[in-house]
Each structure stands twice: as structure tokens, then as C-alpha cells.
N, C-alpha and C positions, 0 to 999 in steps of 0.2 A: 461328415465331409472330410474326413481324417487324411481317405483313401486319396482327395487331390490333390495331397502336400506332398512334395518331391521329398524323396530322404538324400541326409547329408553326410550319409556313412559312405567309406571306402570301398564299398561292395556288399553285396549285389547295388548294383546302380541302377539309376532310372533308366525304363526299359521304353525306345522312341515305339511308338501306337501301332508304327507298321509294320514294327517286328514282333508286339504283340498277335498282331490280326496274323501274320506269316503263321504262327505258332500254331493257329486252329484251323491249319489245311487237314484233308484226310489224311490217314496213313498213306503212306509210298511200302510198295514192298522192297527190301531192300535187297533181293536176289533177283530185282527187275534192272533191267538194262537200262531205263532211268536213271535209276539210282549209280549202278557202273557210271554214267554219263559225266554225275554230279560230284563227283571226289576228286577227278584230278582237275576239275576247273575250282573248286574249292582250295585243295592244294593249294593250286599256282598264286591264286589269291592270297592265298597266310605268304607266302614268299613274298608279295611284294610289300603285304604288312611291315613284314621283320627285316626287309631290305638284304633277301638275302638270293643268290642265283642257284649255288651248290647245293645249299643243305636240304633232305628230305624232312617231309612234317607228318606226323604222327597226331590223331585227335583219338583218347579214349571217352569213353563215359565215365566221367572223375572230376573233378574239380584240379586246384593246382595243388596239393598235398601230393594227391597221384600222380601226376606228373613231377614232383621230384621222386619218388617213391619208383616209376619207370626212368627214369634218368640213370639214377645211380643200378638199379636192377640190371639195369640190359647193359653196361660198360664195363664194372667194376665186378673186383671176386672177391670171397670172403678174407680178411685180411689185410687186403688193402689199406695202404693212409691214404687219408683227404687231408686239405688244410683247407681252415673255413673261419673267419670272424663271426664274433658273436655280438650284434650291437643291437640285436629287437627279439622281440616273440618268434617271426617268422625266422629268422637267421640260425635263431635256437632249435626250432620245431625240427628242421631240416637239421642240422647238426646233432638230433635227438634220435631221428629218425635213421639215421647212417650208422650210428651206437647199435640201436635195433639191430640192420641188419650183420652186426658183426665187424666193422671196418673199424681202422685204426682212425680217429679222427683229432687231427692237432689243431688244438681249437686258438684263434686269437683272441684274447677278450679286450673287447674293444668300448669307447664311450658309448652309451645310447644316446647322446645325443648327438652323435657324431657318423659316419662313411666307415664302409669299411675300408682299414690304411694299408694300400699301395706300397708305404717302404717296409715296414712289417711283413708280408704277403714277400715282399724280393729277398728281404735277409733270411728266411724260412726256408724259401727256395733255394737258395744259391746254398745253403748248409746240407743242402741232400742232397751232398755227393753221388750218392747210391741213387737217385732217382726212385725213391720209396714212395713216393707224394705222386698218386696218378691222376690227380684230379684237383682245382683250385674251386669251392662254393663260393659265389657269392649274390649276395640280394642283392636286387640292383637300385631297389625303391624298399625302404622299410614301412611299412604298413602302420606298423604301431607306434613309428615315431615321427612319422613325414619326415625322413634322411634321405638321400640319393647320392650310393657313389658313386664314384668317375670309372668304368667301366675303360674306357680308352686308357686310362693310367694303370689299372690294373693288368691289361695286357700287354702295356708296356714295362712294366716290373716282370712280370713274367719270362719277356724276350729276356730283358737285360738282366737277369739271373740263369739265363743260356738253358730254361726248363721245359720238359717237353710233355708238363700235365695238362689233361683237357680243362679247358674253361667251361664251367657251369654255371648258367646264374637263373638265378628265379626272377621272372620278371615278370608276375603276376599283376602288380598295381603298376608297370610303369607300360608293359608292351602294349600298342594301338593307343596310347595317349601321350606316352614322352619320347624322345627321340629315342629308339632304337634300332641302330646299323650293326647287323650280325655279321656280315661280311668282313665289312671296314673294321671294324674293333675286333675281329678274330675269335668270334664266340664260337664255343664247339656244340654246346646246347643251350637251349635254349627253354623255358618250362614258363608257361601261362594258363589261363583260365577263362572261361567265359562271360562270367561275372562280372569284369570291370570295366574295360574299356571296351570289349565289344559288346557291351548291353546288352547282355542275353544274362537270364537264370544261370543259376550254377547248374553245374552239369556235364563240361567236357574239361577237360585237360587235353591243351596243344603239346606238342614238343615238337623243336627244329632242332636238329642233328648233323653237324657237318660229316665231313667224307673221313676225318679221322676218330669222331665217335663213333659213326658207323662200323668202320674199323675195328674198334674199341667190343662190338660186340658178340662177335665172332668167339674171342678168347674169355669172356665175363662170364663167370660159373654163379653168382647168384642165386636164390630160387626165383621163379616169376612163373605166372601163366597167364594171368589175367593181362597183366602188363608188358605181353613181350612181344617187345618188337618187331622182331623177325616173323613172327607169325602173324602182326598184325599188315608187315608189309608185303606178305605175300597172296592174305585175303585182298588186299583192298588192289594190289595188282592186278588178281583176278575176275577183278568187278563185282566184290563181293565186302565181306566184313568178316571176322571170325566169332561174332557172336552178335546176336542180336542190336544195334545201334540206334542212338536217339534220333530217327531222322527228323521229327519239326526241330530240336533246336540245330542238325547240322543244315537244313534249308535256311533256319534262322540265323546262321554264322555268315553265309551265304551272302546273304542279304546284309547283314552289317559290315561285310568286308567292303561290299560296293557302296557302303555309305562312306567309311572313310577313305577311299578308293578315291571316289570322285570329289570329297571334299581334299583331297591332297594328304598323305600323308606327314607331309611338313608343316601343313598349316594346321591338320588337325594337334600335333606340339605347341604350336604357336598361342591354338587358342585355347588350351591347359593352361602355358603359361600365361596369357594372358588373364583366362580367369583367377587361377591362382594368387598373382600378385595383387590382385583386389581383394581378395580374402587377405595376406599378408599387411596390406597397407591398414585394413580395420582392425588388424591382432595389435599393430603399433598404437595407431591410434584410440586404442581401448586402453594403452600405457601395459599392454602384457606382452608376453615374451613367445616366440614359437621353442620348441622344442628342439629344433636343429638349430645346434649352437654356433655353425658360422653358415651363412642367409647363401651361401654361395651352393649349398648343398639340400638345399631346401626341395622336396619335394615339390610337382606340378599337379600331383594327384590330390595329396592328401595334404591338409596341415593339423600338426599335433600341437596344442596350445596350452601351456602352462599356467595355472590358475595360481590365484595370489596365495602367501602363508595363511592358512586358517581355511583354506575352503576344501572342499571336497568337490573333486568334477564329477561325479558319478552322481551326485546331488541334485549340478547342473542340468546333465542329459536327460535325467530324471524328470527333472522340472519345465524341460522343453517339451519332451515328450507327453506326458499329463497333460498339461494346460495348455500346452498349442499343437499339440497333435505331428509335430516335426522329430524322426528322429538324425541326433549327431551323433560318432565314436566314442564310446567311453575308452579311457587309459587302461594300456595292455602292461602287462607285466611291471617294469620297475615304475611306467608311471600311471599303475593304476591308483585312482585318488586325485593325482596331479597334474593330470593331464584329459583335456578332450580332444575330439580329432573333428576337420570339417571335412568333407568327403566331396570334392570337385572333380568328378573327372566321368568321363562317358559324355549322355547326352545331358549337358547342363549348359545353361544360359546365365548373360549378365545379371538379368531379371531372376531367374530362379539363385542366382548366388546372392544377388543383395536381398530375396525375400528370408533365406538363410541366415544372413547375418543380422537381420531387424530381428528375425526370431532370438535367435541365442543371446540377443543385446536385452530380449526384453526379459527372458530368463535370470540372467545377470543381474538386471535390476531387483527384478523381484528378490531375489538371494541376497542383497546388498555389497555389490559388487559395486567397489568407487571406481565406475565409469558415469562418464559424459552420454545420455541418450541421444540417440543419430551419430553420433560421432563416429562410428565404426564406420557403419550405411555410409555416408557422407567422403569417408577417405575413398571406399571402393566409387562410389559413384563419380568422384572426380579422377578415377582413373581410366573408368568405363568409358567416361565420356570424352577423354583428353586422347586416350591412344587408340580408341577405335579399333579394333577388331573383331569381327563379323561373329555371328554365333552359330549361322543354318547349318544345320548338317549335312545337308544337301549340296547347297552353294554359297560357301563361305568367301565372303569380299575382306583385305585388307585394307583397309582406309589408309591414307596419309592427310589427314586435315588436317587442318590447325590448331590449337588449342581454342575452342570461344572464351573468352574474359567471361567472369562470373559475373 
């Protein structure tokens, strides 16, 4: 029965049953006029996802590695600087990755428990005179540590250091679950994945691209073929693809846009945050610490949870997984050892979060971890039940009840 326990990791996410069953339609050919039909209503769809009017969207068969990997490919030339914080696994990956291909990369080293920093990012800027820096990276949600920077403050450090590098941010764990406005905050790219919030298999790599990335790719000497854009934007113009494409999961993207579509895009944030802060209120409640060192920056995806002196969390996840058959995040880079992760975001419910945390509570015990049992449960379930907000993915209700007295 292993197979009915929802996993509590950050990706791949539980996938809702009727994007499964979408999954095992027949092949489509994809040089059929069907197929033409279904890309640019798909398009417009990821548009209103990422709240954006102008920027075109790009899906390959990739995950989001590839899509940073097509980001910097199709903009940038050999040579090139970026400026990029380094505060997680993924921040590094991507800044490892740009090394790779050649570019000059001014890395900030930042806390991992902490955002990438906004006055850092403008005093960097404002020093290149020369306009050397064509490009700012930044994660928008750190995966390996549940952190979330302020995106709006970072392109407002940008303005007001008078610099005219494109905004690039990976927002793999945050896009289709946490607020993202591509427009209004002035992103130039934009790079996600299948895997999280749109509860699909890994598999595709998105990318939004304003009108000055686009720009940007005309003059970018790079190598690329697989990933390049201009080729893929002239198949798909043509009602076509340039190479072979996954059509069940692009029917099943499809199909998850108009789930979060009609659940609202604002409320589908809401009810992240929502479930999140019930996982939060059980981290407190268990007397332990989250990993993002000020709560204001706290991931809505994921939270990274710091385990007491003397324990090993890899022990933990371990011990969840064996004996209850549930898996959670083990600790990525600096906090591997010391750190787990619970993985909230796609399709998850108050019920499947508080079955999550009774699991890992009883994990904890077993390991002898001085916690109080139920007390975790207990904090989320009087938060579930005090601010009400709806879980369908379908059609999600925001209550304003009262609080009942216990």
C-alpha cells in the first residue's frame, strides 16, 4: 500500500488522477493540424500562469536544468559577465553551469539561510561602469533550503543602480504555486519545470522571454541546437515542432493550466500559503527551527527544517520512508545531515499535510527526538481549521468564519 501515500518532497509532486488518465491518451501526430491547433492555446495559457502579456513561451523536453541551460544559450556570448548569488544547491548548479559554458560569472556568496541580497546585487551594478554585467541570475525559491527572495526588490536595485542587464530567475519551485508577476516585476526570463507546481512528470522545461531577451538573441553566439530558440520559434509558428515532442505530457500541461486557471491564480498562492503555514506552525511547535533564518522569507513550497545537535536528518527521511512508506527531502549541500525538507506545493490538501506531519512526528519519536506527540498535528490543525481556506483544485472557496472555541 506504499503506492497510496502522497510524497512530501519538492518534486516531482503528486500528480491529480485526471492528469494521470490525460497521460494514457493515444499518440497525436504531431505534424497533424491538431496538434498546430494546441500550442498556441497552450501558449496563451502559460501567459496567464506567469501573468505576463508580452513575453513569448518556449516548452522544450527537459526539465528546469534545461531551461536554464536554454536561457543563458540563446542570450549571452562566450565571455560574457553575469552576477549571480549563491545561497543553495540550485543557485550554485546554475552558476556552475554558466562557468561551463565559458562566461565571466561574479558570484555573491550569500547565507543559505537567507534571499538573495538586493543591496549587494545594486552596489555590483552600479560599479560597472562599463556595463560588463549582461545578465542578473536569480532563484526565486531555493529548493534546498525553503528561502524565497523578493524579486520586486531586486528589480528595483537593478532600476536604481541605472543597469540595463536582463533579469533572469529560475523559478522552478515557486512558478504556478507562489506569486509570480512577470510583467509587474520586470523579469526578462523566466525558467520552470513540469514537475512542481504544474503536477506533471518531469519532462518539459518552460521558458518566458520578454521583448528584450528576445532581443538579446539575435547577437548571443553561444553553442545550442537542441535548445535554441529561434528554431524552436519558428517550428512551432509553423504548426509544427523541430524535433520530435512529448505530446501526452504537453496535452497534460494543458490540462493543469485550466486547473489552476479556474482555481484562480491568486488563490492558487493563497492556498500554498495557506498550507504552508501549517507545516510552519508544527516546525514551531515541535520546539525546531526552519532553515530560513528570517520567517518573512520563508518559502510557500517547501520548508527546510533543521534537526536538533546530535541528530542526522538523512536518518530521519530514512526512517519515514522504511517504516511508513512516506517519502520527505533530505538536506542538500551545506545542510545535508541537518536538515529535512517537507515538500507542500501542487496538488496537496490540509488532510494530506497533517497526514505528512503525523508521519514525520512519528519518525521523530522513534529516533528520540524531545518532541511532544500530536503537537505538531495539533498546531497545523488549529490553523486549518481557524483560517479556512478551501483545498479543490477545481473550485476553491475562501471562507471568512469565525474561529470555533475548542
Amino acid at each position: 500500500m506504499r503506492d497510496a501515500n502522497p510524497v512530501f518532497i519538492p518534486g516531482p509532486t503528486n500528480i491529480p488522477p485526471q492528469v494521470l488518465r490525460l497521460m494514457s491518451q493515444p499518440t497525436v501526430d504531431h505534424r497533424s493540424a491538431e496538434f498546430a491547433q494546441q500550442m498556441p492555446e497552450l501558449m496563451n495559457k502559460l501567459r496567464r500562469v506567469l501573468k505576463t502579456e508580452a513575453a513569448k513561451v518556449f516548452i522544450f523536453p527537459s526539465t528546469g536544468t534545461g531551461g536554464w541551460e536554454a536561457a543563458i544559450a540563446n542570450t549571452l556570448s562566450r565571455g560574457d559577465r553575469v552576477l549571480a548569488c549563491r545561497h543553495g544547491v540550485f543557485s550554485d548548479k546554475w552558476i556552475r553551469l554558466c562557468q561551463n559554458f565559458g562566461l565571466d560569472v561574479d558570484v555573491i556568496e550569500c547565507d543559505w539561510r537567507g534571499p538573495a541580497d538586493p543591496s549587494q546585487i545594486e552596489a555590483r551594478l552600479a560599479a560597472d561602469t562599463q556595463s560588463k554585467i549582461k545578465a542578473v541570475l536569480v532563484t526565486h525559491n531555493e529548493t534546498a533550503t525553503g528561502v524565497r527572495s523578493d524579486l520586486p526588490a531586486i528589480r528595483h536595485s537593478i532600476n536604481q543602480a541605472g543597469h540595463d542587464a536582463l533579469l533572469m530567475v529560475d523559478g522552478v519551485s515557486s512558478i504556478a504555486s507562489m506569486e509570480f508577476e512577470m510583467d509587474s516585476w520586470g523579469i526578462d526570463i523566466a525558467v520552470t519545470g513540469s514537475q512542481k507546481g504544474f503536477m506533471l512528470p518531469a519532462g518539459l522545461a518552460i521558458i518566458a522571454m520578454s521583448e528584450r531577451a528576445i532581443a538579446a538573441t539575435y547577437s548571443a553566439d553561444l553553442p545550442k541546437f537542441f535548445f535554441d530558440l529561434r528554431q524552436m520559434d519558428e517550428a512551432v509558428a509553423a504548426g509544427g515542432y523541430p524535433y520530435t515532442p512529448a505530446t501526452q505530457l504537453l496535452s497534460a500541461l494543458s490540462f493543469s493550466c485550466d486547473l489552476l486557471l479556474n482555481e484562480g491564480i491568486d488563490r492558487v498562492a493563497q492556498r500554498h500559503f495557506h498550507i504552508a503555514e501549517g507545516v510552519r506552525l508544527a516546525v514551531a511547535a515541535w520546539g525546531l527551527e526552519i532553515c530560513a533564518g528570517d520567517s518573512h522569507f520563508a518559502s510557500d513550497t517547501v520548508t527546510a527544517i533543521m534537526v536538533p545537535p546530535g541528530f542526522d536528518s538523512n536518518k530521519l527521511t530514512q526512517r519515514a520512508y522504511e517504516r511508513y512508506g512516506v517519502s520527505f527531502g533530505v538536506g542538500l549541500g551545506q545542510m545535508a545531515g541537518k536538515a529535512f525538507r517537507i515538500g507542500h506545493l501542487g496538488q496537496l490538501t490540509e488532510v494530506q499535510a497533517l497526514s505528512g506531519l503525523a508521519t514525520i512526528e512519528m519518525a521523530m519519536l522513534d529516533l528520540g527526538y524531545s518532541i511532544k506527540a500530536g503537537s505538531g498535528v495539533a498546531a497545523a490543525q488549529n490553523w486549518y481549521r481557524t483560517s479556512c481556506v478551501g483545498t479543490s483544485l477545481s473550485n476553491i472557496n475562501i471562507c471568512e468564519q469565525e474561529a470555533v472555541p475548542a
